[in-house]
ZAMARGU-4260 file (C-alpha; in steps of 0.2 Angstrom, whole numbers, plus 5000, padded with zeros to 4 digits):
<rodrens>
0) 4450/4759/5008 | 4464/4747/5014 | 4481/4754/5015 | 4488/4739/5004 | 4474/4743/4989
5) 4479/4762/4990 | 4499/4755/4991 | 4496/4745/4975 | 4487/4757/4966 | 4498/4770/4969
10) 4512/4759/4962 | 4504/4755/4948 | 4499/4773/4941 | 4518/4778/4943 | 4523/4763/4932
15) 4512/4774/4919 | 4494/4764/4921 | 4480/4775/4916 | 4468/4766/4922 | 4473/4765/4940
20) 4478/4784/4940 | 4459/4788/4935 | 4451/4778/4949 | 4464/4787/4961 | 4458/4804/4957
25) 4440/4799/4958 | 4443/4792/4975 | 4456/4806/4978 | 4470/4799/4982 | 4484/4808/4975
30) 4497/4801/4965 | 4514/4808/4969 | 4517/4809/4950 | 4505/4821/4944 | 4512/4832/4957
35) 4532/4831/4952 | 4537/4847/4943 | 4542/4843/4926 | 4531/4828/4924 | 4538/4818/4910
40) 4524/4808/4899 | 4539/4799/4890 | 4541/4789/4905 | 4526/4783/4906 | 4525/4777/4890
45) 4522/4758/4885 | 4532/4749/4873 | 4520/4742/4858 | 4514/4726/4855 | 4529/4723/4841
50) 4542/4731/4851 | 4538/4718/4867 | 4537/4704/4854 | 4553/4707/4848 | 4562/4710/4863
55) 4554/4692/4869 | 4556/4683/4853 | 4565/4670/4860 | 4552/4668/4872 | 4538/4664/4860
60) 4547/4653/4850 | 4551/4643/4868 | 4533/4644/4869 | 4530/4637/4853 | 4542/4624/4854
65) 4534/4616/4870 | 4516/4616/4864 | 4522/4610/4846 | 4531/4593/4856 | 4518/4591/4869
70) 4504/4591/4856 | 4512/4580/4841 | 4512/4567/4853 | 4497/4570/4868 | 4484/4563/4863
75) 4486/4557/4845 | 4501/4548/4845 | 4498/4541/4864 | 4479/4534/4856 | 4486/4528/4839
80) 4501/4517/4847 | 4493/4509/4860 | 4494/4491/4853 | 4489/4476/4865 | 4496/4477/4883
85) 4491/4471/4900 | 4479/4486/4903 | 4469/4484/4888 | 4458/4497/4884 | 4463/4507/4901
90) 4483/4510/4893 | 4477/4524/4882 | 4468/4534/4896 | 4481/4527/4909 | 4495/4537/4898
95) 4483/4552/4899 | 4482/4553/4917 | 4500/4549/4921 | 4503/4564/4908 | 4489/4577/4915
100) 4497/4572/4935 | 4515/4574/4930 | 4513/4591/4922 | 4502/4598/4937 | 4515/4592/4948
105) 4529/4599/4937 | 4521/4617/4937 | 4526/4619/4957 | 4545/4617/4953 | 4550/4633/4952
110) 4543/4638/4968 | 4560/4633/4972 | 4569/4645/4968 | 4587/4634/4966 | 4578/4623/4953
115) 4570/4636/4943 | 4580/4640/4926 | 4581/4659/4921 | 4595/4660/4909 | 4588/4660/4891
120) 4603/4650/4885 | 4596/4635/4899 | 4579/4638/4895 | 4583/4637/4874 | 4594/4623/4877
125) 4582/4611/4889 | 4569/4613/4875 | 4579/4609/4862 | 4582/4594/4870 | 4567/4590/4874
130) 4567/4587/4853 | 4575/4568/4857 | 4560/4561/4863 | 4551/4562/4847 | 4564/4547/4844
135) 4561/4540/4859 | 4542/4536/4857 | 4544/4530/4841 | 4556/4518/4848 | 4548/4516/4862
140) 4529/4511/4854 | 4539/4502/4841 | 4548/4490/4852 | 4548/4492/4871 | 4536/4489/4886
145) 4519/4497/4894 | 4531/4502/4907 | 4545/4513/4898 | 4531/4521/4889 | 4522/4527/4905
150) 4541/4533/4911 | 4541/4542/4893 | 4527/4550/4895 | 4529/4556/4912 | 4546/4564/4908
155) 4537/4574/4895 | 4522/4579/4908 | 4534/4587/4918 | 4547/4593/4909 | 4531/4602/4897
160) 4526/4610/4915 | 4539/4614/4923 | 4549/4622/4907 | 4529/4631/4904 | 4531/4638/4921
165) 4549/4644/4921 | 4545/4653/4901 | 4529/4663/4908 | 4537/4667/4923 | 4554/4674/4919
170) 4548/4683/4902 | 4540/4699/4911 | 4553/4702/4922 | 4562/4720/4920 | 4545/4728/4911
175) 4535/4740/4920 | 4517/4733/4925 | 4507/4739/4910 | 4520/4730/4899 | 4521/4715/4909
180) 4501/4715/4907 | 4505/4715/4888 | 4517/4699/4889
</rodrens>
């Protein structure tokens, strides 16, 4: 076997996986925590379902709060309000796209790691936020232009990606690797 599967196996059976330490022993490797004397099964013990959930709460309601947004408005409200305008019957799948492009591209943000947010005060706050463009297109399919809806709707593509990405990526930090599984 390679010496980084062996590396990473080993890791994970002494973050308690159980899984991992069986096909250790059947390929018979052995785990330097089996052999410690003393060998406390406390500490390789998961926190339930509820416990993470309740440790993460805030997390899930962040998660709840993106999705609820981003799906009030994409599609329905995109295809309901899309009145007559200089692209016809291509403005509704237009929108679409612009939205679809803008939150692939927003999910490759945090790889830099100066514009990723990790504080759950910033995280909370950046979503609550996001709660002002419900105002905005209404106003905006009510009374602007083609154009300012387009900008609308790729500020909600990128900020539903990139605030996706920084949520799923900073929750399972500080959890052992069966629990990060479980988040």
């Amino acid at each position: 076997k390679l010496s980084i599967v062996k590396y990473y196996r080993s890791k994970a059976a002494s973050e308690g996986s159980k899984t991992v330490s069986a096909d250790l022993a059947a390929a018979g490797i052995q785990n330097e925590t089996n052999q410690q004397v003393g060998f406390d099964d406390k500490q390789h013990e998961r926190l339930s379902n509820s416990q993470l959930f309740l440790q993460n709460i805030d997390y899930a309601a962040d998660l709840f709060l993106i999705y609820a947004l981003t799906l009030s408005i994409v599609p329905g409200f995109l295809y309901e309000n899309t009145g007559s305008h200089q692209l016809g019957k291509w403005y509704a799948l237009v929108l679409i796209a612009v939205y679809n492009v803008s939150d692939l591209i927003s999910r490759y943000i945090p790889l830099i790691e100066l514009l990723k947010f990790e504080s759950r005060k910033c995280l909370l706050a950046a979503i609550l936020s996001r709660l002002l463009l419900i105002p905005a297109f209404y106003f905006t399919a009510k009374y602007g232009d083609q154009g300012w809806m387009i900008v609308l709707v790729s500020f909600l593509g990128l900020t539903n990606g990139y605030l996706t990405v920084c949520v799923l990526t900073v929750a399972p930090k500080g959890y052992k690797g069966p629990e990060q599984n479980a988040l």
